[in-house]
C-alpha positions as a Python dict, from the first residue, in 0.01 Angstrom:
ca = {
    (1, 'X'): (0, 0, 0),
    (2, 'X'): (99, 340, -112),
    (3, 'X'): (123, 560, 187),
    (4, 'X'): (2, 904, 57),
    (5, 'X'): (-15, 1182, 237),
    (6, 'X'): (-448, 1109, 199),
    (7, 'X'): (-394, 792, 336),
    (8, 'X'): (-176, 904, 647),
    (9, 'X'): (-426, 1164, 701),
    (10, 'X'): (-683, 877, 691),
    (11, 'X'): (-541, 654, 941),
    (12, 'X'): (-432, 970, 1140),
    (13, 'X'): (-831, 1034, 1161),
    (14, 'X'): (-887, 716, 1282),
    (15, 'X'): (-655, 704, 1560),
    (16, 'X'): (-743, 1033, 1661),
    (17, 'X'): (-1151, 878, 1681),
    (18, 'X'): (-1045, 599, 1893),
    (19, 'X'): (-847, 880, 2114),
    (20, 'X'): (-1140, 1075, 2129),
    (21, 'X'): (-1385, 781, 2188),
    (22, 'X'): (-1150, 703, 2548),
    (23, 'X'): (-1153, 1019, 2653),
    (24, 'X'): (-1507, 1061, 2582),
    (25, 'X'): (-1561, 747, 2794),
    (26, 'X'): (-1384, 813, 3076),
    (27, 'X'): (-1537, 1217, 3125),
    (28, 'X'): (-1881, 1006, 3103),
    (29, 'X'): (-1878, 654, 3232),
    (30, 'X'): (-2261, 637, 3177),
    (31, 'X'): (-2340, 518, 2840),
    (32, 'X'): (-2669, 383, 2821),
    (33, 'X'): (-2799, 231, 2478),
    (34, 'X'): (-3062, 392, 2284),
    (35, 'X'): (-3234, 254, 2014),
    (36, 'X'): (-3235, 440, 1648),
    (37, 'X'): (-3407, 403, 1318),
    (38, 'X'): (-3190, 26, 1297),
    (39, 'X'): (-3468, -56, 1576),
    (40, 'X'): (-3161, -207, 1789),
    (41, 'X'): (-2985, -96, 2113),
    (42, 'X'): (-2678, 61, 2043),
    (43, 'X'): (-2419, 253, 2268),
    (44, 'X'): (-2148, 498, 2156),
    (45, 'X'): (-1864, 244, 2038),
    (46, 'X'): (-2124, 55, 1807),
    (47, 'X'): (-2207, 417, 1640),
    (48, 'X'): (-1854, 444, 1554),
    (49, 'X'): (-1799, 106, 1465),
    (50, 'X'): (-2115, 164, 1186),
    (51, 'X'): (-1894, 506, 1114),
    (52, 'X'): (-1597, 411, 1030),
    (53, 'X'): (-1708, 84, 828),
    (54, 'X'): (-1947, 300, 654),
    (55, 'X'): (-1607, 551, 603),
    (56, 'X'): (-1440, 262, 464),
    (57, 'X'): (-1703, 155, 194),
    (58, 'X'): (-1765, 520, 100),
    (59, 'X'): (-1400, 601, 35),
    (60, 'X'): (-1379, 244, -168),
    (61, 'X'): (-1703, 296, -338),
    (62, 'X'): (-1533, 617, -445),
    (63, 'X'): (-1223, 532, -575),
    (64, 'X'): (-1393, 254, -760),
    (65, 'X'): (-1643, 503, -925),
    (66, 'X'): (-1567, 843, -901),
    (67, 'X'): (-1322, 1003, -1210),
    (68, 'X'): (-978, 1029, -1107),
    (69, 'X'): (-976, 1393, -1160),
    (70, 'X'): (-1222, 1430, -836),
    (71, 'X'): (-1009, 1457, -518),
    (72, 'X'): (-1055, 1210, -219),
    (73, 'X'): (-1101, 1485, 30),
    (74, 'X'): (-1423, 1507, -105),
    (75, 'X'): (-1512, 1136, -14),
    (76, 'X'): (-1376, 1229, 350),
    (77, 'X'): (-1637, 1510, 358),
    (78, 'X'): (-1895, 1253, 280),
    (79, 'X'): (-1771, 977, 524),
    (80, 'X'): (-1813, 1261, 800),
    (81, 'X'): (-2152, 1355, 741),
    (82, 'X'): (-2255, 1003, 731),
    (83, 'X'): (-2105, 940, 1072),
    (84, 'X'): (-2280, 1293, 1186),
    (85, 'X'): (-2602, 1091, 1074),
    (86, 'X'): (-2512, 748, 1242),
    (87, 'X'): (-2450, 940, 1598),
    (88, 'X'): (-2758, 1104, 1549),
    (89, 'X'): (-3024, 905, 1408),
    (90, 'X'): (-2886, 517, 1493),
}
């Protein structure tokens, strides 16, 4: 794998989530599940488990289909309004 300077960024933006995800747990322990529109109980670290696997199909979905002269950044943009959605709405 070619590491890009999209791709570090990427992976960068992942580690940072899980970083943010720990530190988000321990300020508030309580994390009760709530059900969404899925119609199943679902806590925090689910959420971001459907956000970053929905990242990952997004940004393959769009290297697969989009014209190369469209940049990535813009399938990053995308992958972070679907996980706005997922937090909110599963």
């Amino acid at each position: 794998m070619a590491w890009t300077v999209p791709t570090a960024l990427f992976f960068a933006g992942i580690a940072l989530l899980l970083v943010l995800m720990g530190w988000w747990q321990r300020a508030d322990p309580k994390n009760p599940p709530r059900v969404g529109i899925l119609g199943i109980a679902t806590q925090r670290g689910d959420r971001l488990f459907l956000s970053l696997l929905g990242a990952a199909f997004i940004h393959l979905a769009w290297l697969g289909l989009a014209p190369a002269t469209l940049p990535l950044w813009i399938a990053s943009l995308a992958s972070l309004v679907y996980a706005a959605l997922v937090f909110r709405f599963v």
